[in-house]
PDB file with SEQRES, HELIX, SHEET and CRYST1 records, atoms N, CA, C and O in Angstrom:
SEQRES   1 A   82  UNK UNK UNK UNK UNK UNK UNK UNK UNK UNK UNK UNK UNK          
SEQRES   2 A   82  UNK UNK UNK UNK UNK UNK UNK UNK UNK UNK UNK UNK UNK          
SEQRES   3 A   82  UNK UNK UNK UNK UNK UNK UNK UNK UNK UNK UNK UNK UNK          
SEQRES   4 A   82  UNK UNK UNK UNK UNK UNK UNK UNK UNK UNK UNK UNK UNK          
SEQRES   5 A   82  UNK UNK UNK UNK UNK UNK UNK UNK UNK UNK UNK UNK UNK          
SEQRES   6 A   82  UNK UNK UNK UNK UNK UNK UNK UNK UNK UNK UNK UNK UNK          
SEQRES   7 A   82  UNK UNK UNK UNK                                              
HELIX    1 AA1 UNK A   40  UNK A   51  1                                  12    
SHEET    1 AA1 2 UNK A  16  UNK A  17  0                                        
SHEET    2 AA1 2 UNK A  25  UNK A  26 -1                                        
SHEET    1 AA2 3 UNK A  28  UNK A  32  0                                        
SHEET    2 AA2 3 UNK A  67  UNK A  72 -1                                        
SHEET    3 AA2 3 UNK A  60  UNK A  61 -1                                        
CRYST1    1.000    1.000    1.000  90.00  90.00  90.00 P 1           1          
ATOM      1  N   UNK A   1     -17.207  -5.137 -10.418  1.00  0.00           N  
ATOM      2  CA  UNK A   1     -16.357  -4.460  -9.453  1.00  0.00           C  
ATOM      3  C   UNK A   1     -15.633  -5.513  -8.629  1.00  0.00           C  
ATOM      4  O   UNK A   1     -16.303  -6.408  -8.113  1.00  0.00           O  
ATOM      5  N   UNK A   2     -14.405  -5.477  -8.476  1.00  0.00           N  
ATOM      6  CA  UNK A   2     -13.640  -6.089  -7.446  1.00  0.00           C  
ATOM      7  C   UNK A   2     -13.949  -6.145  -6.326  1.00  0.00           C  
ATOM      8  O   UNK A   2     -14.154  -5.020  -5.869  1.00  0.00           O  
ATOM      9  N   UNK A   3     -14.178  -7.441  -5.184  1.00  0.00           N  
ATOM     10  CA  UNK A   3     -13.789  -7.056  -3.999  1.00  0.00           C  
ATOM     11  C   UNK A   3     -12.579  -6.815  -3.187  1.00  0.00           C  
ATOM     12  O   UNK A   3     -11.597  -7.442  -3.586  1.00  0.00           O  
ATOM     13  N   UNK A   4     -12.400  -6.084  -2.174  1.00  0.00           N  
ATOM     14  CA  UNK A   4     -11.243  -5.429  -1.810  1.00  0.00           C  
ATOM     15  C   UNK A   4     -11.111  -6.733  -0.108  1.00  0.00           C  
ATOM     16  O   UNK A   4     -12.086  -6.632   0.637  1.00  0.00           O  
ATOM     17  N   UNK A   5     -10.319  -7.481   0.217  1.00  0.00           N  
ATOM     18  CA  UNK A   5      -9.983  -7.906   1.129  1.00  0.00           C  
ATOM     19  C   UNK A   5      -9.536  -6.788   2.533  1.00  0.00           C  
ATOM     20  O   UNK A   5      -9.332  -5.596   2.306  1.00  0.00           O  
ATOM     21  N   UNK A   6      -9.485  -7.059   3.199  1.00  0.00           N  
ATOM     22  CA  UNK A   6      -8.639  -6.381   5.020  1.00  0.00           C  
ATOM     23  C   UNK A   6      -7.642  -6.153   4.463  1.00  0.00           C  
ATOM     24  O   UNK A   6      -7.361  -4.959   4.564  1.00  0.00           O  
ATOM     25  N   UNK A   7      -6.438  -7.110   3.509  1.00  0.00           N  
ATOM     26  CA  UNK A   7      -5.341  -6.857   3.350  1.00  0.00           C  
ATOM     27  C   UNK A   7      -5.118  -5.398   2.183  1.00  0.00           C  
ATOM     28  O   UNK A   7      -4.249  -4.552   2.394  1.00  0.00           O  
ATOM     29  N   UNK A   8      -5.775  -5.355   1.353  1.00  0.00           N  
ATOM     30  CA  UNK A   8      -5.591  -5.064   0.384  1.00  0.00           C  
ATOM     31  C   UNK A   8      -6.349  -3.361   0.630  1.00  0.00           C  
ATOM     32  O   UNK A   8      -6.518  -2.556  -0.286  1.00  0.00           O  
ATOM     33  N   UNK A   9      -6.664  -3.158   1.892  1.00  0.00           N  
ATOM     34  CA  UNK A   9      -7.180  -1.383   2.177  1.00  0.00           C  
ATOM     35  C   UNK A   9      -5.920  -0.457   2.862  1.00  0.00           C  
ATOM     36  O   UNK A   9      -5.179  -0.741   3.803  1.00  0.00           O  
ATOM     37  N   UNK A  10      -5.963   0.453   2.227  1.00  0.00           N  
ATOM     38  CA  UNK A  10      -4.760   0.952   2.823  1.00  0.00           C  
ATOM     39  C   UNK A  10      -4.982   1.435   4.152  1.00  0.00           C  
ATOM     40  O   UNK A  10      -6.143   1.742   4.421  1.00  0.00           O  
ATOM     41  N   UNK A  11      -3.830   1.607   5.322  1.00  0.00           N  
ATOM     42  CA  UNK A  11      -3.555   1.744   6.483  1.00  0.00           C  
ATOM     43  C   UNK A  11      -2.929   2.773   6.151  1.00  0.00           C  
ATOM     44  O   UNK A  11      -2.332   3.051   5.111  1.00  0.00           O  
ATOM     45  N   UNK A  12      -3.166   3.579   7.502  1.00  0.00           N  
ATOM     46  CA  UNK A  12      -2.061   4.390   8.375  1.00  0.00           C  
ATOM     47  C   UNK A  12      -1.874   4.302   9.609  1.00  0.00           C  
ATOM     48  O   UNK A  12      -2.713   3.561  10.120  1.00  0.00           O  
ATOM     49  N   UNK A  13      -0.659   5.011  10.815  1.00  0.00           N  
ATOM     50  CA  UNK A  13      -0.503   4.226  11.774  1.00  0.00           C  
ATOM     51  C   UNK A  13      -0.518   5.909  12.060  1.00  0.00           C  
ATOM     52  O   UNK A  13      -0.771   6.719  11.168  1.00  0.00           O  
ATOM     53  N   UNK A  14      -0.228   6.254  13.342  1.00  0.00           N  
ATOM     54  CA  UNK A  14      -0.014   7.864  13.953  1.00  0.00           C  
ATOM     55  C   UNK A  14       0.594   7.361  14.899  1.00  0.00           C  
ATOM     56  O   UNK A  14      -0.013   6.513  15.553  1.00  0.00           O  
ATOM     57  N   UNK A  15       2.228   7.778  15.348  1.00  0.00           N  
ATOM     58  CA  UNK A  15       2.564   7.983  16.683  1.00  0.00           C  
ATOM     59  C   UNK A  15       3.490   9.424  16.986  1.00  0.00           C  
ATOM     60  O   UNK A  15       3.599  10.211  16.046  1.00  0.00           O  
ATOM     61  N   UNK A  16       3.941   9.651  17.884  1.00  0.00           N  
ATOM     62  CA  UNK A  16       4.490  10.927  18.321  1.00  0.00           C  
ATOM     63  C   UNK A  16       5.868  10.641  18.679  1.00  0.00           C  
ATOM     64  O   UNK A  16       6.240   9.532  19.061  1.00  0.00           O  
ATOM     65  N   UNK A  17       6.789  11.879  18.522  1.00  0.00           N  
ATOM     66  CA  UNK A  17       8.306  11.771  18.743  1.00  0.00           C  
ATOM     67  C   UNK A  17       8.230  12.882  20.074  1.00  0.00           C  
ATOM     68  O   UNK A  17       7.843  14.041  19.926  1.00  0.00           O  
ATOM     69  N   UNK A  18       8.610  12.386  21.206  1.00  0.00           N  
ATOM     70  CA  UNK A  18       8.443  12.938  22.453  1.00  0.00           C  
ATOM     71  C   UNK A  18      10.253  13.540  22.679  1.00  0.00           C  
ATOM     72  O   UNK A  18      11.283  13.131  22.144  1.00  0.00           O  
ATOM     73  N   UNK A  19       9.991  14.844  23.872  1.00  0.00           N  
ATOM     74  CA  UNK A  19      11.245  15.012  24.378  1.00  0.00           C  
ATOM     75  C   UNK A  19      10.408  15.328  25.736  1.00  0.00           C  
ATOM     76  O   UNK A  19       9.289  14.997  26.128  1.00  0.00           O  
ATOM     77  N   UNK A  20      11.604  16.227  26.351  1.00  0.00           N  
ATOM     78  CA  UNK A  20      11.626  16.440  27.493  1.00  0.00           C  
ATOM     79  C   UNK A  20      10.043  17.676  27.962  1.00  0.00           C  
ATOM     80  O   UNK A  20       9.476  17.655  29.055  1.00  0.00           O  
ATOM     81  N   UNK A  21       9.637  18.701  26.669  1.00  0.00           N  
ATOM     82  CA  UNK A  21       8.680  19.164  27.014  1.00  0.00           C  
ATOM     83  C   UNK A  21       7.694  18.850  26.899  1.00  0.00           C  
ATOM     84  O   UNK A  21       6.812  19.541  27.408  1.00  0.00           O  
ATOM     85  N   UNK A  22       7.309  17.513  26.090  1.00  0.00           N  
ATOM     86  CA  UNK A  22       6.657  16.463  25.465  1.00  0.00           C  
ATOM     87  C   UNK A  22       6.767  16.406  24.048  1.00  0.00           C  
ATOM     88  O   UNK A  22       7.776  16.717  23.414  1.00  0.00           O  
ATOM     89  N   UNK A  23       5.428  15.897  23.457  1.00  0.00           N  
ATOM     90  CA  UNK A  23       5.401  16.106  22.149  1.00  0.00           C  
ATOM     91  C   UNK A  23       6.127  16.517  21.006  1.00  0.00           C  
ATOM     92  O   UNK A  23       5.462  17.549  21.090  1.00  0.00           O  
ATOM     93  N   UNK A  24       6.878  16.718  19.977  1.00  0.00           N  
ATOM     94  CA  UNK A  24       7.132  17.937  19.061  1.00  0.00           C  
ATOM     95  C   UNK A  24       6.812  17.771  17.630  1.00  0.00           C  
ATOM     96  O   UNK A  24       6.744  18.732  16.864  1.00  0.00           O  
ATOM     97  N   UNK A  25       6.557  16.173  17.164  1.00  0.00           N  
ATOM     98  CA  UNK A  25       6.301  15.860  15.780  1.00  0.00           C  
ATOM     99  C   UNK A  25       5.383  14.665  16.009  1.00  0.00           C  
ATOM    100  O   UNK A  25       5.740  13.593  16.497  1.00  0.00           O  
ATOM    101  N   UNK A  26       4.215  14.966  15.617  1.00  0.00           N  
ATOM    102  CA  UNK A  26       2.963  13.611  14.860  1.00  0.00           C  
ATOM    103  C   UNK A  26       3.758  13.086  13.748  1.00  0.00           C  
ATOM    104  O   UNK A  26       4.371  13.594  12.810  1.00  0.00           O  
ATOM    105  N   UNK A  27       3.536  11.865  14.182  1.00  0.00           N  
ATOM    106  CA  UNK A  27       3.977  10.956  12.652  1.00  0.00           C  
ATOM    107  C   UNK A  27       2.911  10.136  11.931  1.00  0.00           C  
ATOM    108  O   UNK A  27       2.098   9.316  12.358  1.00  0.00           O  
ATOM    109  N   UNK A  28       3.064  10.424  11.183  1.00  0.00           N  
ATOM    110  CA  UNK A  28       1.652   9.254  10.543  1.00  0.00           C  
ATOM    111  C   UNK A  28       2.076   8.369   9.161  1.00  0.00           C  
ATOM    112  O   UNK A  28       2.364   8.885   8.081  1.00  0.00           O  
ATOM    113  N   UNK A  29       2.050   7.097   9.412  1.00  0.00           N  
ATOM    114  CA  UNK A  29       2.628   5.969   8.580  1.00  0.00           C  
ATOM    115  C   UNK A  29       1.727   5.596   7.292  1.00  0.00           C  
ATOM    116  O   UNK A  29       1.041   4.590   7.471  1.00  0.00           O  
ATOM    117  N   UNK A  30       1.614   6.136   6.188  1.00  0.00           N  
ATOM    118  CA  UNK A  30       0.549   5.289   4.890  1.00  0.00           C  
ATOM    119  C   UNK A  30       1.241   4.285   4.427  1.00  0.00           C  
ATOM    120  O   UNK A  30       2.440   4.321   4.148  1.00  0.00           O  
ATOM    121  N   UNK A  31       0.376   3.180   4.311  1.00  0.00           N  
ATOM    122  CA  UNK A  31       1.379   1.513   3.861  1.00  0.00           C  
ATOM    123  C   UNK A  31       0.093   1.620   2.860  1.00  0.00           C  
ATOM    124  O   UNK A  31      -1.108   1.665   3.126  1.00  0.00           O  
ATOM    125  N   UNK A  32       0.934   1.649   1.341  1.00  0.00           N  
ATOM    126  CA  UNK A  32      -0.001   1.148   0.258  1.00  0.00           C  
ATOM    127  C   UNK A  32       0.449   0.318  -0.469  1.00  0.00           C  
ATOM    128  O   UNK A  32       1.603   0.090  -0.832  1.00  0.00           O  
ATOM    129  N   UNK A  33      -1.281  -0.534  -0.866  1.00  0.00           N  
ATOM    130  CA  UNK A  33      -0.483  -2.054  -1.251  1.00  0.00           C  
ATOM    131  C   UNK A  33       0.104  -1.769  -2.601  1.00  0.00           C  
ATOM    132  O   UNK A  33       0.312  -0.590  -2.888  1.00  0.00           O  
ATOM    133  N   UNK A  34       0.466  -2.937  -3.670  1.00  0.00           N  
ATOM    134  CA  UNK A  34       0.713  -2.614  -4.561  1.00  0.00           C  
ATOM    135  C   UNK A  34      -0.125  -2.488  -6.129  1.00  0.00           C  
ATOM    136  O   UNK A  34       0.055  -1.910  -7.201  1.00  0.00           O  
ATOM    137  N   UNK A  35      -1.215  -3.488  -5.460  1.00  0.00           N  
ATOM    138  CA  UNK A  35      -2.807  -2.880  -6.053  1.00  0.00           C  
ATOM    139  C   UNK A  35      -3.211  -1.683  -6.643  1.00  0.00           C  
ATOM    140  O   UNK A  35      -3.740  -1.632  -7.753  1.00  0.00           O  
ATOM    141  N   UNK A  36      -2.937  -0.542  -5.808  1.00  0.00           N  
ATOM    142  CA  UNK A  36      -3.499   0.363  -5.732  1.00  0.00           C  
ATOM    143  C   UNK A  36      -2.620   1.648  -6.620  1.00  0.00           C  
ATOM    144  O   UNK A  36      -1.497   2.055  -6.320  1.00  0.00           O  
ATOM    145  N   UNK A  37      -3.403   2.094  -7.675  1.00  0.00           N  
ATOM    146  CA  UNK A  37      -2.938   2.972  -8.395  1.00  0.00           C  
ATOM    147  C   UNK A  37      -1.890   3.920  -7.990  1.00  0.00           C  
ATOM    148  O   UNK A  37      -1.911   3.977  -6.761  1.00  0.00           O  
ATOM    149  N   UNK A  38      -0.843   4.808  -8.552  1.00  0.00           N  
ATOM    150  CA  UNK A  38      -0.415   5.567  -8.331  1.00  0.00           C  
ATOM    151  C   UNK A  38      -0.710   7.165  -7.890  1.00  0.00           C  
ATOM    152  O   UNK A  38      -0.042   7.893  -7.155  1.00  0.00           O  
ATOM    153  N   UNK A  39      -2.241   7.499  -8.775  1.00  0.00           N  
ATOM    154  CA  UNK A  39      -2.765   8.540  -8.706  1.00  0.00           C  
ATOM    155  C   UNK A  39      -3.627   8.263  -7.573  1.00  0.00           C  
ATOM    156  O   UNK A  39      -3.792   9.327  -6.976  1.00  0.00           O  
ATOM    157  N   UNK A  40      -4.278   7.279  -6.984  1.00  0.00           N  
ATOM    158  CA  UNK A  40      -4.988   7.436  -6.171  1.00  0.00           C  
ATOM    159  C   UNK A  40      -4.139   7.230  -4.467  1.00  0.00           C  
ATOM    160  O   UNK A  40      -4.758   7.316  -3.407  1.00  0.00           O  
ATOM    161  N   UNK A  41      -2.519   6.932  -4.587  1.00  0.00           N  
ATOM    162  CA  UNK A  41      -2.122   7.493  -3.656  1.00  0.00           C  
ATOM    163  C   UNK A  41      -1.432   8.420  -3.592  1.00  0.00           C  
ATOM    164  O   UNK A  41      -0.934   8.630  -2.486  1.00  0.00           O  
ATOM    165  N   UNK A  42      -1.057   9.492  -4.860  1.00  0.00           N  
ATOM    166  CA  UNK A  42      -0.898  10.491  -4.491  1.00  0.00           C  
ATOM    167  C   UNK A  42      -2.014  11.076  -3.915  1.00  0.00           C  
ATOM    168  O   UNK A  42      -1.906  11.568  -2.792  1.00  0.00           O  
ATOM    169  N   UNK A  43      -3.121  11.102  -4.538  1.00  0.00           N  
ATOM    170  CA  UNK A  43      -4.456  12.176  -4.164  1.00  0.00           C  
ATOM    171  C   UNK A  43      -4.133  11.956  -2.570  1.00  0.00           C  
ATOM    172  O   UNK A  43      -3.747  12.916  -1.904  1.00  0.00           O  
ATOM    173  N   UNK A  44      -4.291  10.766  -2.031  1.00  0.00           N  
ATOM    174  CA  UNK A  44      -4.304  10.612  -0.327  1.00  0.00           C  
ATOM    175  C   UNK A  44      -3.473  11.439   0.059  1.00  0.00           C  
ATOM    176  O   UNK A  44      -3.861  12.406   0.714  1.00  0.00           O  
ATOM    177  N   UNK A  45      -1.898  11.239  -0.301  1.00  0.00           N  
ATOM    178  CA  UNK A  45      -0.901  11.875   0.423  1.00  0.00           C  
ATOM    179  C   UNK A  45      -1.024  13.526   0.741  1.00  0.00           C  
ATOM    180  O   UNK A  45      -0.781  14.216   1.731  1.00  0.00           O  
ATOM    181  N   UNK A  46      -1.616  13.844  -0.844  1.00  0.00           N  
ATOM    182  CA  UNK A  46      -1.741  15.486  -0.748  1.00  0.00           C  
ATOM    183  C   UNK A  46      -2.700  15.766  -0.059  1.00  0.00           C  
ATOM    184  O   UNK A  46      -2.514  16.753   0.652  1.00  0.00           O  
ATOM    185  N   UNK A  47      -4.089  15.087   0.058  1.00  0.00           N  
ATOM    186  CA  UNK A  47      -5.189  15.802   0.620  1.00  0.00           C  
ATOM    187  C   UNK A  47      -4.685  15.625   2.504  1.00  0.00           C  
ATOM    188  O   UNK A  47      -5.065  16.404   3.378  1.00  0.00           O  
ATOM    189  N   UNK A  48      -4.124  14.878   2.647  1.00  0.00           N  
ATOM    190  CA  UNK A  48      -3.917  15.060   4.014  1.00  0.00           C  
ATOM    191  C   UNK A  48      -2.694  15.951   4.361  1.00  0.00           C  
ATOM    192  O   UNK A  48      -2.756  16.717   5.323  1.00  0.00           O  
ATOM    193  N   UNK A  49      -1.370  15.844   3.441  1.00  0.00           N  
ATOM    194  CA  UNK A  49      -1.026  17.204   3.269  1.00  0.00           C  
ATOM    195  C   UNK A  49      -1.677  18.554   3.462  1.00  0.00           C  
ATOM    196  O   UNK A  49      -1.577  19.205   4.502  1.00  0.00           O  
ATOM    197  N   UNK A  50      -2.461  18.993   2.215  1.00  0.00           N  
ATOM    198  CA  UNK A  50      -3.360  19.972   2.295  1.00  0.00           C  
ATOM    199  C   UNK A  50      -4.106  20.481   3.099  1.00  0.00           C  
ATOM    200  O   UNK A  50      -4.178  21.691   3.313  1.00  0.00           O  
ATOM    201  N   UNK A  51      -4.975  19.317   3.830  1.00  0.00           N  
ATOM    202  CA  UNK A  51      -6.214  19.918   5.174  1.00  0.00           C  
ATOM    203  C   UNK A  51      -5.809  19.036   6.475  1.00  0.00           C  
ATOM    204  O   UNK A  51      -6.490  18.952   7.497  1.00  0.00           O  
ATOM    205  N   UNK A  52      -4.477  18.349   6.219  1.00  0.00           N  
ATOM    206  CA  UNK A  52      -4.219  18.004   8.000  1.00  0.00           C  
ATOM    207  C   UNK A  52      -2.849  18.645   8.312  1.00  0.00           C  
ATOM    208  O   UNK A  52      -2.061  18.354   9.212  1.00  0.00           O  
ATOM    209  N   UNK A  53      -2.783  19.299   7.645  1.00  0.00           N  
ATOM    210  CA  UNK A  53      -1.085  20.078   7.958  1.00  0.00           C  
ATOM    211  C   UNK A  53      -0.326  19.141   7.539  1.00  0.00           C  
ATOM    212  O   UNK A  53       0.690  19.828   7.439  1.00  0.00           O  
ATOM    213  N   UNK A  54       0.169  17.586   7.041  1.00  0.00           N  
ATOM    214  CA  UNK A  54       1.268  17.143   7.294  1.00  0.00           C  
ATOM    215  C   UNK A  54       2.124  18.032   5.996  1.00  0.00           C  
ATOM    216  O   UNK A  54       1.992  19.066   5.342  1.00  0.00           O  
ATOM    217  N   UNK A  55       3.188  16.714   6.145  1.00  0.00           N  
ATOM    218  CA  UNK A  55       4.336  17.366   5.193  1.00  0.00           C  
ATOM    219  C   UNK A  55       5.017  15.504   5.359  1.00  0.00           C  
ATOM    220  O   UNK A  55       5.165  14.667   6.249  1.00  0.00           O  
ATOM    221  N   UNK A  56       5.273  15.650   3.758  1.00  0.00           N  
ATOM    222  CA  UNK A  56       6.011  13.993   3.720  1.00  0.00           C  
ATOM    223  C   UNK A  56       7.557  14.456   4.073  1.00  0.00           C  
ATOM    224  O   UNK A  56       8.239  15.420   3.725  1.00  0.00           O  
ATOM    225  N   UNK A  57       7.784  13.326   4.920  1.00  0.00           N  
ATOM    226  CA  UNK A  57       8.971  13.268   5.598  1.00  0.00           C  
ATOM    227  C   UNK A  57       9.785  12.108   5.032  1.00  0.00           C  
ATOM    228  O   UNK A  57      10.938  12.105   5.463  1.00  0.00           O  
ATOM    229  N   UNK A  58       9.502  11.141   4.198  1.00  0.00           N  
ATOM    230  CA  UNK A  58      10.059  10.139   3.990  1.00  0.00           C  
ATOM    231  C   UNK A  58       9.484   8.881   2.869  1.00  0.00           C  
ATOM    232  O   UNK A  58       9.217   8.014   3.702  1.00  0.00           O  
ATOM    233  N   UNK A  59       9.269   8.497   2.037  1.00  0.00           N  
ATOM    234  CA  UNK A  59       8.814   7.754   1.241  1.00  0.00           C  
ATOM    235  C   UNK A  59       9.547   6.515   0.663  1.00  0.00           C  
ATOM    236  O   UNK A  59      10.665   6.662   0.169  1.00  0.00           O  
ATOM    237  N   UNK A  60       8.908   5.213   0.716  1.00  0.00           N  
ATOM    238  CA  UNK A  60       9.562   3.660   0.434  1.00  0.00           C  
ATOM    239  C   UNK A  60       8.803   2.874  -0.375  1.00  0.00           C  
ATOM    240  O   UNK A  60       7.618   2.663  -0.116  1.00  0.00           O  
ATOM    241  N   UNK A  61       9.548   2.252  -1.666  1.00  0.00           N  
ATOM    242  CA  UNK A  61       9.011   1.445  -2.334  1.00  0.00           C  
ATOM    243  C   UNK A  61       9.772   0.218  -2.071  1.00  0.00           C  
ATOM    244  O   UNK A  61      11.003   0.228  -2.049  1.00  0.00           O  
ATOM    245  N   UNK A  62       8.974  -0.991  -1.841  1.00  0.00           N  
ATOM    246  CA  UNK A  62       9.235  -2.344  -0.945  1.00  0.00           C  
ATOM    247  C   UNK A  62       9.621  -3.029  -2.456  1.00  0.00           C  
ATOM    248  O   UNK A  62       9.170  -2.639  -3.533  1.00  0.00           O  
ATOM    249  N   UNK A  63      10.541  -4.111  -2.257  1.00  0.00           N  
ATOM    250  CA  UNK A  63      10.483  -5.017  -3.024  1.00  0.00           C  
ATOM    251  C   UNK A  63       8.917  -5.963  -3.195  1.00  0.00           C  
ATOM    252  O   UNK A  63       8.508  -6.576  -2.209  1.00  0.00           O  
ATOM    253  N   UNK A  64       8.079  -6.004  -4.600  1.00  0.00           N  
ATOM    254  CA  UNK A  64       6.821  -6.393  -4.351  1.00  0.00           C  
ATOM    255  C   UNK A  64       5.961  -5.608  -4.646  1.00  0.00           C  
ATOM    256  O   UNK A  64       4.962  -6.062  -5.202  1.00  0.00           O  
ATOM    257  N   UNK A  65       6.053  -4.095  -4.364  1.00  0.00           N  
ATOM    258  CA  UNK A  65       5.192  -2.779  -4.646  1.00  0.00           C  
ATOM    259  C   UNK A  65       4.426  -2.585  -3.407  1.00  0.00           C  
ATOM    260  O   UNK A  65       3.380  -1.964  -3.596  1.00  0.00           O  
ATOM    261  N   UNK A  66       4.587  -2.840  -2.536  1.00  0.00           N  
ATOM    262  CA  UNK A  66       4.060  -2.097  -1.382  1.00  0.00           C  
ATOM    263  C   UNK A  66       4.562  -0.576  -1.223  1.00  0.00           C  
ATOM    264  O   UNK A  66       5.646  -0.257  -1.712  1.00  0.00           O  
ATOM    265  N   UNK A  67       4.015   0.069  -0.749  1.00  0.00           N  
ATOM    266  CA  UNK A  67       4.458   1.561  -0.625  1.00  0.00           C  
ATOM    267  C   UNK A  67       4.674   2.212   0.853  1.00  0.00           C  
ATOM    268  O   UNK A  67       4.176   1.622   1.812  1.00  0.00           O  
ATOM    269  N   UNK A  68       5.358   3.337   1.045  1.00  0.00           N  
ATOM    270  CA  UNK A  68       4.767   3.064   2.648  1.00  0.00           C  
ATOM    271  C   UNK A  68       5.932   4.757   2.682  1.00  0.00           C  
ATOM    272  O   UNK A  68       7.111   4.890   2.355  1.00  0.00           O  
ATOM    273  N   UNK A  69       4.764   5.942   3.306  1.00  0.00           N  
ATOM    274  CA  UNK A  69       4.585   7.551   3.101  1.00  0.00           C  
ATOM    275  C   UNK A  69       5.123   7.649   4.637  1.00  0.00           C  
ATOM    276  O   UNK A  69       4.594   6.943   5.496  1.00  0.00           O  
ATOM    277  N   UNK A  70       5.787   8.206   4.842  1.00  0.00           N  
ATOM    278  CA  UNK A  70       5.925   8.821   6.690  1.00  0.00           C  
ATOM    279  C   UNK A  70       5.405  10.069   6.301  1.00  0.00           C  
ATOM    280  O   UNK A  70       5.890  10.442   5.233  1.00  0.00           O  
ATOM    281  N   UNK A  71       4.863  10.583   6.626  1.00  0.00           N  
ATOM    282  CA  UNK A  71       4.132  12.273   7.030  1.00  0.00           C  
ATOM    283  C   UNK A  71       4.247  12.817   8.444  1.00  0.00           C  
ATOM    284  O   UNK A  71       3.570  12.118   9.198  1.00  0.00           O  
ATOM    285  N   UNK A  72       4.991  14.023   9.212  1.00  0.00           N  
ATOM    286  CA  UNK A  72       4.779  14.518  10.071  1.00  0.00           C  
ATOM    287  C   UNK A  72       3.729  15.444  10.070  1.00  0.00           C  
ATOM    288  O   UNK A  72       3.004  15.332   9.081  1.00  0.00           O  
ATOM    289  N   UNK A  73       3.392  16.386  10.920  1.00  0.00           N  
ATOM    290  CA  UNK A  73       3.427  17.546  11.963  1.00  0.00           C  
ATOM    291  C   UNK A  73       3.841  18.388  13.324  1.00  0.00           C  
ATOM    292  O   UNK A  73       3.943  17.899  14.448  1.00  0.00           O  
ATOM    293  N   UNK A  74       3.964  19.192  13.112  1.00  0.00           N  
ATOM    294  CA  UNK A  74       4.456  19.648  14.528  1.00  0.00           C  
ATOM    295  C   UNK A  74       3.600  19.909  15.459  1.00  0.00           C  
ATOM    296  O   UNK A  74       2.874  20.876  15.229  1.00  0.00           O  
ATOM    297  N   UNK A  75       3.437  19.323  16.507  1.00  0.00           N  
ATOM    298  CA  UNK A  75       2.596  19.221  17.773  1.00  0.00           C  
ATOM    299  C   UNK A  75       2.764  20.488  17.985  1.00  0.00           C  
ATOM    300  O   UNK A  75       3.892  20.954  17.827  1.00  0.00           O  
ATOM    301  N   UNK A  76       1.737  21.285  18.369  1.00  0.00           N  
ATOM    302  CA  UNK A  76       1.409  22.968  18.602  1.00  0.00           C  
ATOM    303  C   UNK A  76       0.647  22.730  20.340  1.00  0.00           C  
ATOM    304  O   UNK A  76      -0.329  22.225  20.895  1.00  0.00           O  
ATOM    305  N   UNK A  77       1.837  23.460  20.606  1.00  0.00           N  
ATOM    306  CA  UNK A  77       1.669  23.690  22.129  1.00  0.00           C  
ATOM    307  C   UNK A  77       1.122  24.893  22.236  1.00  0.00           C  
ATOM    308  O   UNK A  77       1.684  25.833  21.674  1.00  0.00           O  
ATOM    309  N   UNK A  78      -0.455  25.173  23.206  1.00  0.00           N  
ATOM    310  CA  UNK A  78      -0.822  26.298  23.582  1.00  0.00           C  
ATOM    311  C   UNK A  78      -0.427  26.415  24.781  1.00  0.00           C  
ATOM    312  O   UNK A  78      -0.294  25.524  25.620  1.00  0.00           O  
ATOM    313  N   UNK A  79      -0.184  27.814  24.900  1.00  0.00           N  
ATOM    314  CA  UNK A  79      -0.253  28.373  26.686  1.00  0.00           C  
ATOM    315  C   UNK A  79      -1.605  29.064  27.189  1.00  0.00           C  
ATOM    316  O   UNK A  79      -2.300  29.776  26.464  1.00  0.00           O  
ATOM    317  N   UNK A  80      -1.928  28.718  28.714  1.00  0.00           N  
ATOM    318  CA  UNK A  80      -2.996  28.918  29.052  1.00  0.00           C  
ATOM    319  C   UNK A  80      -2.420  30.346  29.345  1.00  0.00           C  
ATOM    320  O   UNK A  80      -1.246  30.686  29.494  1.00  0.00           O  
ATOM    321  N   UNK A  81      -3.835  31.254  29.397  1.00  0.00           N  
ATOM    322  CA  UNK A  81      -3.608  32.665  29.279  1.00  0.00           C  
ATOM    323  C   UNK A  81      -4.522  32.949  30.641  1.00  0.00           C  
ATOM    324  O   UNK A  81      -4.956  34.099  30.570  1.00  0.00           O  
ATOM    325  N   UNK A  82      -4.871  32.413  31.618  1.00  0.00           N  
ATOM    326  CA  UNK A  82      -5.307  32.968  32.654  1.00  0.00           C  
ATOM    327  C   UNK A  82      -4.865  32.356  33.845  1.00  0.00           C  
ATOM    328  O   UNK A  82      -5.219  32.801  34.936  1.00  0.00           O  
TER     329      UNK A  82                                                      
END                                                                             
């Protein structure tokens, strides 16, 4: 079995696109190296698709094979009811 270096594990980053009522879209950044199979970053993309709500917003293949997924959501504002 291979060992896998710091560099070579895939990342994601999460930040938020703010307005005036706050919040309205989570963003979340996947940077995959070029190591790493094709099928095993689709599986990522969808399963967090699937059970974290996102939705891919944007997708980049780097000169080199790095990869790198933008995924949103929409920040869900509750109102207090009492």
């Amino acid at each position: 079995m291979a060992q896998q270096n710091w560099w070579s594990q895939p990342t994601a980053e999460l930040y938020s696109e703010v307005d005036d009522a706050g919040p309205t879209w989570e963003y979340m950044v996947i940077t995959c190296q070029p190591q790493e199979s094709l099928n095993q970053v689709r599986r990522r993309v969808i399963d967090h698709a699937e059970y974290g709500k996102w939705e891919l917003r944007r997708s980049v293949m780097y000169t080199g094979g790095l990869r790198r997924y933008w995924l949103r959501r929409r920040v869900m504002r509750v109102q207090r009811t009492l």
